[in-house]
Kinemage of the C-alpha trace (Angstrom):
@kinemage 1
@onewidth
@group {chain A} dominant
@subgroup {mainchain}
@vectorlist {calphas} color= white
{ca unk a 1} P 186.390 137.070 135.880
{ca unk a 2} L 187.141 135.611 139.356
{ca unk a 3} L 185.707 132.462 140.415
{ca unk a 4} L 183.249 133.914 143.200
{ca unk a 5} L 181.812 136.231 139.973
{ca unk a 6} L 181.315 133.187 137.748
{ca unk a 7} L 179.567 131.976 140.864
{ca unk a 8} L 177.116 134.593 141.496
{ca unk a 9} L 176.299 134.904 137.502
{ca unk a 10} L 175.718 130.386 138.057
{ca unk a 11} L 173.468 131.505 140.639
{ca unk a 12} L 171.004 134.305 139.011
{ca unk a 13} L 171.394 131.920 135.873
{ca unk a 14} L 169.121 129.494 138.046
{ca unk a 15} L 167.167 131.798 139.439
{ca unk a 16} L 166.054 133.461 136.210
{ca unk a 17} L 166.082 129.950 134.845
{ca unk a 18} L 163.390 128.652 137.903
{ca unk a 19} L 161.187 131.926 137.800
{ca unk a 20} L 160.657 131.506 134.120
{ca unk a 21} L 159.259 127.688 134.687
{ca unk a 22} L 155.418 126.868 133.399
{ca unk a 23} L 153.208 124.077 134.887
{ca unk a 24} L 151.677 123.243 131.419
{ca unk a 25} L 149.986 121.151 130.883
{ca unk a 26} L 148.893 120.342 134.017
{ca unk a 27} L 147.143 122.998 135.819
{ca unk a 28} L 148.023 126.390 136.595
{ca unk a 29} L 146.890 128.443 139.645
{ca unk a 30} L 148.007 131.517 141.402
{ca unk a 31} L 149.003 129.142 144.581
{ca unk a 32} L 150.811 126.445 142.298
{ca unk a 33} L 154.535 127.048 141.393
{ca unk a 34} L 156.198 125.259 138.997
{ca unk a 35} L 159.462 124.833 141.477
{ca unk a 36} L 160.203 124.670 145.420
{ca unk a 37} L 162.627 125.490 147.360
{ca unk a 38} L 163.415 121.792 147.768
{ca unk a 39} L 164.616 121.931 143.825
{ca unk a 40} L 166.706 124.992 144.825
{ca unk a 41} L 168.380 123.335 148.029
{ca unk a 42} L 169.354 120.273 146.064
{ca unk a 43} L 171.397 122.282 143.443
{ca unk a 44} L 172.769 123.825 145.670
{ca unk a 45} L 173.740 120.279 147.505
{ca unk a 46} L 175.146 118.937 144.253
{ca unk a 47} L 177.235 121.621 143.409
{ca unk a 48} L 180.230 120.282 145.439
{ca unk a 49} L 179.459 116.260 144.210
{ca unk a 50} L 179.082 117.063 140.550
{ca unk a 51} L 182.012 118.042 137.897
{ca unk a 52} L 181.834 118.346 134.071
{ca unk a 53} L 182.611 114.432 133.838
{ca unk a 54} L 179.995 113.516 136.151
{ca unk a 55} L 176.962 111.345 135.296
{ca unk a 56} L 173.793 112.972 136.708
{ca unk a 57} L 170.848 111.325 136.838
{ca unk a 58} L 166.959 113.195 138.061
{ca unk a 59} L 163.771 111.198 139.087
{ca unk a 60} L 160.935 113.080 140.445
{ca unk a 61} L 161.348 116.066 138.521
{ca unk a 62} L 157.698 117.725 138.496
{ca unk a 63} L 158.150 120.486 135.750
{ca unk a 64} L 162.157 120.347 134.713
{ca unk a 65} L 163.282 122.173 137.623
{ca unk a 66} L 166.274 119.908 138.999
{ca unk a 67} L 166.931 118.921 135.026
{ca unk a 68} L 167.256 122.577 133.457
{ca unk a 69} L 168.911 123.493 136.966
{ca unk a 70} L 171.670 120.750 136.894
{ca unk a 71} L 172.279 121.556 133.294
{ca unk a 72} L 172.055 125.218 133.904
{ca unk a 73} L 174.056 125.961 136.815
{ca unk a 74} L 176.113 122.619 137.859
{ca unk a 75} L 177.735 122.720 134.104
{ca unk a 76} L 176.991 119.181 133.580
{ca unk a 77} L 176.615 118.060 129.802
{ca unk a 78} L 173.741 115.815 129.768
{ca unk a 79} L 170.876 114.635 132.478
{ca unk a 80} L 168.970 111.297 132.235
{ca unk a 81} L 165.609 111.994 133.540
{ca unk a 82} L 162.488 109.502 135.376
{ca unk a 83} L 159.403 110.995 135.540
{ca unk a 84} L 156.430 109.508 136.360
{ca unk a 85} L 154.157 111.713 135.187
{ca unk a 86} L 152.984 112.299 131.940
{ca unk a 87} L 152.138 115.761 132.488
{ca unk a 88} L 155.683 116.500 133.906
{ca unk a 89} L 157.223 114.966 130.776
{ca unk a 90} L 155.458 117.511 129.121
{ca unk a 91} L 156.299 120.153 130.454
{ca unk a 92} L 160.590 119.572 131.059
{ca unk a 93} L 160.257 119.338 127.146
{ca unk a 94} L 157.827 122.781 126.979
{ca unk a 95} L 160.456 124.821 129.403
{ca unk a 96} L 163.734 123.045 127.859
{ca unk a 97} L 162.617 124.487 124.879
{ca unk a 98} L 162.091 128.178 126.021
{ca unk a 99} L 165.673 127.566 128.249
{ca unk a 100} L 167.015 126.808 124.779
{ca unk a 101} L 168.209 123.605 126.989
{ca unk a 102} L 166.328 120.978 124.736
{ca unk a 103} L 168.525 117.833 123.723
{ca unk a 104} L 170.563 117.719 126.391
{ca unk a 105} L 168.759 115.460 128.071
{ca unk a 106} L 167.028 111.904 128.275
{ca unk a 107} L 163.746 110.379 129.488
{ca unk a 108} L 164.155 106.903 131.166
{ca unk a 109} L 161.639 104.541 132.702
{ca unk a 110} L 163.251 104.026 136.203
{ca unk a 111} L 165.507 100.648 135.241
{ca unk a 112} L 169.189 100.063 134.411
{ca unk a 113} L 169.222 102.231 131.385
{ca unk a 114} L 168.874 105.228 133.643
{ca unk a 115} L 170.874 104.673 136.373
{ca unk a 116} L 173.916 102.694 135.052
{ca unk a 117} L 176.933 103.992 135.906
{ca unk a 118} L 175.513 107.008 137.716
{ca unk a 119} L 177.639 109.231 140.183
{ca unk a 120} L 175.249 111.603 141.543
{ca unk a 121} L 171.309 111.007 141.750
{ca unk a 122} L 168.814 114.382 142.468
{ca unk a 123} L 165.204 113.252 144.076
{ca unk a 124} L 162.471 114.861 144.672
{ca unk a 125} L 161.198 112.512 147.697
{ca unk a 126} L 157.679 110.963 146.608
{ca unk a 127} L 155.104 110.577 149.355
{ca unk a 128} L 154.603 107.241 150.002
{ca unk a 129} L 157.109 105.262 151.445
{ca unk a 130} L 156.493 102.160 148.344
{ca unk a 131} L 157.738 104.808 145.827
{ca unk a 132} L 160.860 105.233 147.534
{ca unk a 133} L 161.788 102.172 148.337
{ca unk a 134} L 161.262 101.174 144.778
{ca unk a 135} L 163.361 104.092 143.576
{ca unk a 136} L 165.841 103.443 146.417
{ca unk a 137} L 166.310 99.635 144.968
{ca unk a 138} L 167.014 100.555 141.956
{ca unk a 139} L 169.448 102.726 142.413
{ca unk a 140} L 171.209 100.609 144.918
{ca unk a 141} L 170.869 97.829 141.826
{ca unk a 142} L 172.225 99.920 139.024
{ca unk a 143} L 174.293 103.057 139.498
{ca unk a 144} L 177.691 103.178 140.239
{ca unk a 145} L 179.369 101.305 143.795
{ca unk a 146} L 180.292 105.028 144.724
{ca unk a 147} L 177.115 106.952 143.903
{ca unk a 148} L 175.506 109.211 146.144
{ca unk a 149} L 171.665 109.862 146.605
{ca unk a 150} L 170.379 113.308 147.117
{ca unk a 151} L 166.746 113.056 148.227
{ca unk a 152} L 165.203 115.675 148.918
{ca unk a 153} L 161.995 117.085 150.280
{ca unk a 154} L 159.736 119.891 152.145
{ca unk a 155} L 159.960 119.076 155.798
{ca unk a 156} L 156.353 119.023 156.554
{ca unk a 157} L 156.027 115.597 154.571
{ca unk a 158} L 159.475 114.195 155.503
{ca unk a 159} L 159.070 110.979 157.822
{ca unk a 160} L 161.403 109.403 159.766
{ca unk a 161} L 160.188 106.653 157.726
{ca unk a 162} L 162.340 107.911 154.611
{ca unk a 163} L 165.062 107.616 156.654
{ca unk a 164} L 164.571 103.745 157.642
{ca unk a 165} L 163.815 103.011 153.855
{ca unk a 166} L 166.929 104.516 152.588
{ca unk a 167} L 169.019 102.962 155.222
{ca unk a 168} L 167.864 99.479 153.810
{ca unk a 169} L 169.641 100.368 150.429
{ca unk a 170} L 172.608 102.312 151.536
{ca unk a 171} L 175.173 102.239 154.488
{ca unk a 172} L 174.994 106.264 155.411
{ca unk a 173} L 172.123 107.902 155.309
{ca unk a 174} L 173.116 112.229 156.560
{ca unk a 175} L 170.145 114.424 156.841
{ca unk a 176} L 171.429 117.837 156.347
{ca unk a 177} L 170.174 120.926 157.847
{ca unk a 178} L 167.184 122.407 156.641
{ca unk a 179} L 166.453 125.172 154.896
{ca unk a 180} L 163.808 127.756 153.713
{ca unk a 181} L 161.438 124.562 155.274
{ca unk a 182} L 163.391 121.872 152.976
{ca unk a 183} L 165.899 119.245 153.657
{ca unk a 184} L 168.006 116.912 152.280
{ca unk a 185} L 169.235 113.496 152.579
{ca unk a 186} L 172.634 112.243 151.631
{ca unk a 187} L 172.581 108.616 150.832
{ca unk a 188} L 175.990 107.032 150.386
{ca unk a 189} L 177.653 103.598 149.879
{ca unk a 190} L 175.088 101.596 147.832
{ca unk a 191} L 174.252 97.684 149.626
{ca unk a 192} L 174.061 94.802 147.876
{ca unk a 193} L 170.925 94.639 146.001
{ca unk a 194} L 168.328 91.248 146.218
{ca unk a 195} L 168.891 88.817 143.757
{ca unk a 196} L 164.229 89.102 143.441
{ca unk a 197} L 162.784 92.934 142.410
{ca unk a 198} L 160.350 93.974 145.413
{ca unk a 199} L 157.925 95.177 142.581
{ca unk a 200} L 155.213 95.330 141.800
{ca unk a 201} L 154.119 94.065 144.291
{ca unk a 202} L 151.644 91.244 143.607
{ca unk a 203} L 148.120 90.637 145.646
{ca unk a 204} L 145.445 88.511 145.642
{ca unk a 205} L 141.536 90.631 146.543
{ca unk a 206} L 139.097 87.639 147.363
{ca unk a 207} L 136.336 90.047 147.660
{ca unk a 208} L 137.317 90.703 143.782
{ca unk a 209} L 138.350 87.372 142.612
{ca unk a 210} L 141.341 88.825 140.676
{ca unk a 211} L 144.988 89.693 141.580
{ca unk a 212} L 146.009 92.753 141.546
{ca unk a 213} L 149.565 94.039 140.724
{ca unk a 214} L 151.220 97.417 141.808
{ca unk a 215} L 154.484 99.634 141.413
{ca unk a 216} L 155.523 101.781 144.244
{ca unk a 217} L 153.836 104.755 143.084
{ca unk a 218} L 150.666 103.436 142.143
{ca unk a 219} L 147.740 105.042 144.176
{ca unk a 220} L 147.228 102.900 147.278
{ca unk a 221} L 149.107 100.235 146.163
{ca unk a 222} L 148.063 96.416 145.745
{ca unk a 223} L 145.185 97.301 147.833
{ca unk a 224} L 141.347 98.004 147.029
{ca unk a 225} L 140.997 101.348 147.658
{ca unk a 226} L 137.653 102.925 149.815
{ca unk a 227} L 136.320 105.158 146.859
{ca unk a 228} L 137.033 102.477 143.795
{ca unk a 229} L 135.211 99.828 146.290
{ca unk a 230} L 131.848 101.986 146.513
{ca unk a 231} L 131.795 102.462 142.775
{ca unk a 232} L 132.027 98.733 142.744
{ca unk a 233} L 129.193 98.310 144.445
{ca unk a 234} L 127.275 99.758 141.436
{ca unk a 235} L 128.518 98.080 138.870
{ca unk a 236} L 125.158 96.078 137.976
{ca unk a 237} L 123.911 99.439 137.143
{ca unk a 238} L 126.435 100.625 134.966
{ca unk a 239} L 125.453 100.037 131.781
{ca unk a 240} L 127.204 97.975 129.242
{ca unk a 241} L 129.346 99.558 126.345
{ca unk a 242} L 130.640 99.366 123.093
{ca unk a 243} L 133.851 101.373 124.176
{ca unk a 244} L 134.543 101.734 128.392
{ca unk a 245} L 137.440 103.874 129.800
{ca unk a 246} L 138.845 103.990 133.010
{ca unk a 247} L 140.197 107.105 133.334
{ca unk a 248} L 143.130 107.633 136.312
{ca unk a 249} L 142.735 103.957 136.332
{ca unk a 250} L 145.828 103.272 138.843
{ca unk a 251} L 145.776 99.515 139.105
{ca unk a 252} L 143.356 98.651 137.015
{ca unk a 253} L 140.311 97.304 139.353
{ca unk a 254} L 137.598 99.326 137.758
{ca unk a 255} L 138.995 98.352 134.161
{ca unk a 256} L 139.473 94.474 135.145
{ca unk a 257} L 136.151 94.315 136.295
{ca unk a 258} L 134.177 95.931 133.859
{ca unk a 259} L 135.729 94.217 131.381
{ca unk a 260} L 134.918 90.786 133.257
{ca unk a 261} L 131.285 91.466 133.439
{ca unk a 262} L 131.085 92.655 129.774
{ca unk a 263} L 133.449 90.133 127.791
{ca unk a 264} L 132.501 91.933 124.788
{ca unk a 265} L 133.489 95.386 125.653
{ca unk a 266} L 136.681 97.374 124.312
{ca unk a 267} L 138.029 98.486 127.540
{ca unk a 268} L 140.877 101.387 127.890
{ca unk a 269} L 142.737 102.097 130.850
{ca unk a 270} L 144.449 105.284 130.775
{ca unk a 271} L 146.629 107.213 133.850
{ca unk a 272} L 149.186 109.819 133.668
{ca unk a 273} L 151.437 108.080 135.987
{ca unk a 274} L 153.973 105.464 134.127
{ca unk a 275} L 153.944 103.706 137.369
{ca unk a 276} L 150.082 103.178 137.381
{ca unk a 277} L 150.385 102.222 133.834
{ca unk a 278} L 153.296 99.530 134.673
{ca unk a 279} L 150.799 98.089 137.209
{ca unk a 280} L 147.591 98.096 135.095
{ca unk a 281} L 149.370 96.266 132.691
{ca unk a 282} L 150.157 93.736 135.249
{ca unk a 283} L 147.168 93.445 136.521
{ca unk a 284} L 145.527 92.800 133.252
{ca unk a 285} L 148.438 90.085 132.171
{ca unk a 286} L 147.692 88.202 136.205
{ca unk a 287} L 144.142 88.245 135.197
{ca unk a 288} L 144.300 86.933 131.386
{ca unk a 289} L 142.974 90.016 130.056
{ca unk a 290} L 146.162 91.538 128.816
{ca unk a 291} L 144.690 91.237 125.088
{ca unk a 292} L 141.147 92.501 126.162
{ca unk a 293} L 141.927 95.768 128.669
{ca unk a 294} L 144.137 98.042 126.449
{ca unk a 295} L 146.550 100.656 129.207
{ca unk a 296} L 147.570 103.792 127.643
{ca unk a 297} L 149.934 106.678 129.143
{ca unk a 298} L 148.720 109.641 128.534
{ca unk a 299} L 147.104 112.707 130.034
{ca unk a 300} L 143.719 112.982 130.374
{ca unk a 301} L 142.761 111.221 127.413
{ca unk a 302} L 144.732 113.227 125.228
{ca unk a 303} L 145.681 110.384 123.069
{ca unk a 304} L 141.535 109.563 122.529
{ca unk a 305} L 139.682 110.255 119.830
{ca unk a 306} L 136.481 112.992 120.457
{ca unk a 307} L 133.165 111.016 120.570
{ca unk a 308} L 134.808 107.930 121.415
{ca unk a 309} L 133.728 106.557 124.306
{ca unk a 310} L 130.573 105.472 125.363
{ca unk a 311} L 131.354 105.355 129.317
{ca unk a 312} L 134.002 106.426 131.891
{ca unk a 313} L 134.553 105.173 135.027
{ca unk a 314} L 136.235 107.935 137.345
{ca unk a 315} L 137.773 108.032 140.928
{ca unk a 316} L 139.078 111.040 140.468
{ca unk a 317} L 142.030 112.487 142.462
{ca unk a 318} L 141.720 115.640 145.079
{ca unk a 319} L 144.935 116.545 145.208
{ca unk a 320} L 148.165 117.971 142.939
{ca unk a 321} L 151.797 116.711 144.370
{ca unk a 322} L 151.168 117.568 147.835
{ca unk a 323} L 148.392 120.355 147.488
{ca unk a 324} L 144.865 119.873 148.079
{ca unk a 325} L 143.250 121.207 144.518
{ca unk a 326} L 139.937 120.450 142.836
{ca unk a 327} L 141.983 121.467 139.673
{ca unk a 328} L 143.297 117.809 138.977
{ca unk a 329} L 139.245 116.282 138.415
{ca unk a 330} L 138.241 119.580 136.810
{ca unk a 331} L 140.796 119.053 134.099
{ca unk a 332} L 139.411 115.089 134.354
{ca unk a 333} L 135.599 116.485 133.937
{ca unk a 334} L 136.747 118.496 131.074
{ca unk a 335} L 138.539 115.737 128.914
{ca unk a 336} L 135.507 113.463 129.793
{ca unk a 337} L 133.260 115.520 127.742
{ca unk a 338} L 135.872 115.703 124.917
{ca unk a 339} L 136.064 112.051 124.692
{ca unk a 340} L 131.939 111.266 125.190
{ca unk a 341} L 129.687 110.339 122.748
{ca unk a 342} L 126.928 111.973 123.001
{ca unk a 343} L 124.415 110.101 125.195
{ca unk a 344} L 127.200 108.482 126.903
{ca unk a 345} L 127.900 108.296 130.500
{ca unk a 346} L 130.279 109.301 133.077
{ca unk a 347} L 130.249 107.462 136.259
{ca unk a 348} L 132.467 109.343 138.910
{ca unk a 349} L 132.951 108.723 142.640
{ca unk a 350} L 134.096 111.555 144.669
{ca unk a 351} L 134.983 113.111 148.789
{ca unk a 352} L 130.938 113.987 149.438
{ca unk a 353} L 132.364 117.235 150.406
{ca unk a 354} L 133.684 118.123 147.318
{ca unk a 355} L 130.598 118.628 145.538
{ca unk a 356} L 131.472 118.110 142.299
{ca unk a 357} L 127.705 117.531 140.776
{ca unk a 358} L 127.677 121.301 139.462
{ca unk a 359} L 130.964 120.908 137.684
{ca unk a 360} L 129.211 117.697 136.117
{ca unk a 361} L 126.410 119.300 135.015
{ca unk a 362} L 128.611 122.413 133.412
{ca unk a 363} L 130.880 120.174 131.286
{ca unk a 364} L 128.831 117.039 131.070
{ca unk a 365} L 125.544 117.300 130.995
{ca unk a 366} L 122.956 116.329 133.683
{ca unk a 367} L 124.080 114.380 136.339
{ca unk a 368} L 122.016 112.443 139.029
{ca unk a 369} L 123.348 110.910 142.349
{ca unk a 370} L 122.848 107.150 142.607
{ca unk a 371} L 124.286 106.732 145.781
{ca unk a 372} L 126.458 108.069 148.913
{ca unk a 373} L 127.531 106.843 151.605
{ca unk a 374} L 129.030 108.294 154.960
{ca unk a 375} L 132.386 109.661 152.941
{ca unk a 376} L 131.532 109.317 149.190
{ca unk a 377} L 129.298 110.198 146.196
{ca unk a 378} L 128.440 108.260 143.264
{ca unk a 379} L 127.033 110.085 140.290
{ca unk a 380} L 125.799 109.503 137.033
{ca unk a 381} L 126.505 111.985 134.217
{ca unk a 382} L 125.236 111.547 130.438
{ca unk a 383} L 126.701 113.752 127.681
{ca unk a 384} L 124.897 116.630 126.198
């Protein structure tokens, strides 16, 4: 077989490989794909940089994509992966699986032990500017003095801002052409890292009285976000509990100050993002409640025992990746009841537009407003 044929049969390897990807277990929709053609374009960008020898690392992979991909069609032996979500864990190990791909690859928490010694690096660019320069650090801080970055995204949420970021951690930073919408950037020549990691990122809320910690991908950072600070503002109403969970609990806020007001109180905070989890747990340790708020990773409470809750706090989100979905707090709603007792409560805070209160009734039980403001909603939902 010539070289061009092996080629072409590389090529509908992937393809097949990509069309054959599931979303599950996070939600599935008729206008959600499991790939892009971002994950396509930066194959395709790697196929020159990587050789059978080469050490491949992925971060940002949603659903396995880039990892099956690179060990599909860029004949590379093994892939160490970082993804933040739980979900996405999930479901690389679910598609592996069907690929018959599974073992050939490694989970990693984004730290030396993924990137050491690593040649070629595939992202998927995250959308805040925090998450990549935390990614971008370590990198610069652990792979190999010749790496080269491959960071790619759609063009429609590509800043010049990226740019400036990853020109603070390497000396060239080549956007390539776009394509089918996409582009890449090719980061080369790793600087010098800072003796002091840049995260998390460590701040002080007066308004709060507590300090609150955060990792580059932690929803709105070290700051108190406009929805959690309504819900707040309710907090002498919300009952006290044997068992509390703050569900998506990013930071931590709602979970460190529940569990202030009610020193008695088992308190669980639980996200799907490992970078959320990372800064709940510093948050907790900052405020001297790391042996009073426990943070799990999981996804929607799927590590939670039925009936065993007696209230959730939820700011749920309104988006997947970078589509606007109601699917994400549905699926929230849903694992809510699951984990209820019955007679417990669900506090949620929500976009007023939304209007979530007839979801909340369906899977919850009966739900009353007890506040809203210009932007949001605050309801109260007790379990069937």
């Amino acid at each position: 077989m010539h070289e061009s044929e092996k080629l072409n049969v590389t090529v509908m390897d992937v393809e097949a490989l990509l069309g054959g990807l599931s979303r599950l277990p996070d939600v599935e929709a008729d206008n959600l794909q499991a790939f892009d053609a971002t994950d396509r374009l930066l194959l395709e960008t790697a196929t020159d940089l990587v050789g059978p020898d080469s050490k491949v690392v992925v971060i940002g992979d949603r659903y396995g994509a880039l990892t099956l991909g690179a060990l599909a069609g860029l004949a590379v032996g093994h892939v160490r992966v970082n993804q933040d979500l739980f979900s996405g864990r999930l479901a690389l190990e679910r598609n592996a699986v069907s690929a018959g791909l599974e073992g050939r690859f490694t989970g990693h928490e984004l730290s030396r032990e993924l990137l050491d010694d690593a040649d070629v690096v595939l992202l998927q660019l995250p959308k805040s500017l925090a998450e990549l320069e935390e990614i971008a650090d370590a990198v610069a801080r652990f792979a190999a003095p010749d790496a080269v970055l491959l960071a790619g995204g759609r063009v429609k949420h590509m800043s010049l801002g990226m740019n400036a970021v990853l020109e603070r951690y390497f000396a060239s930073v080549q956007p390539q052409l776009a394509r089918q919408k996409s582009r890449v950037l090719v980061a080369r020549e790793p600087k010098a890292a800072p003796n002091d990691h840049p995260f998390p990122v460590v701040e002080s809320l007066p308004e709060l009285g507590i300090t609150v910690c955060a990792h580059g991908a932690a929803f709105s950072g070290a700051r108190l976000d406009i929805g959690t600070r309504y819900l707040l503002t309710f907090m002498d109403r919300i009952p006290a509990a044997r068992q509390a969970v703050d569900l998506g609990c990013g930071t931590g806020i709602l979970a460190m100050m529940y569990a202030l007001r009610h020193p008695d109180a088992l308190v669980v905070a639980t996200d799907q993002s490992a970078a959320a989890v990372a800064s709940a747990k510093a948050t907790a340790k900052a405020n001297g409640l790391g042996e009073r708020v426990a943070v799990i990773h999981d996804d929607a409470m799927s590590t939670l025992e039925p009936g065993s809750a007696d209230l959730i706090l939820l700011n749920p989100p309104f988006h997947l990746g970078a589509s606007v979905h109601a699917g994400a707090a549905l699926k929230m709603f849903q694992a809510a009841a699951r984990v209820l007792a019955p007679g417990g409560e669900l506090w949620t805070v929500y976009n007023s537009h939304l209007q979530y209160r007839a979801a909340l009734e369906r899977h919850i039980g009966p739900t009353v407003e007890e506040g809203r403001n210009p932007k949001f909603t605050v309801t109260r939902s007790r379990k069937s």
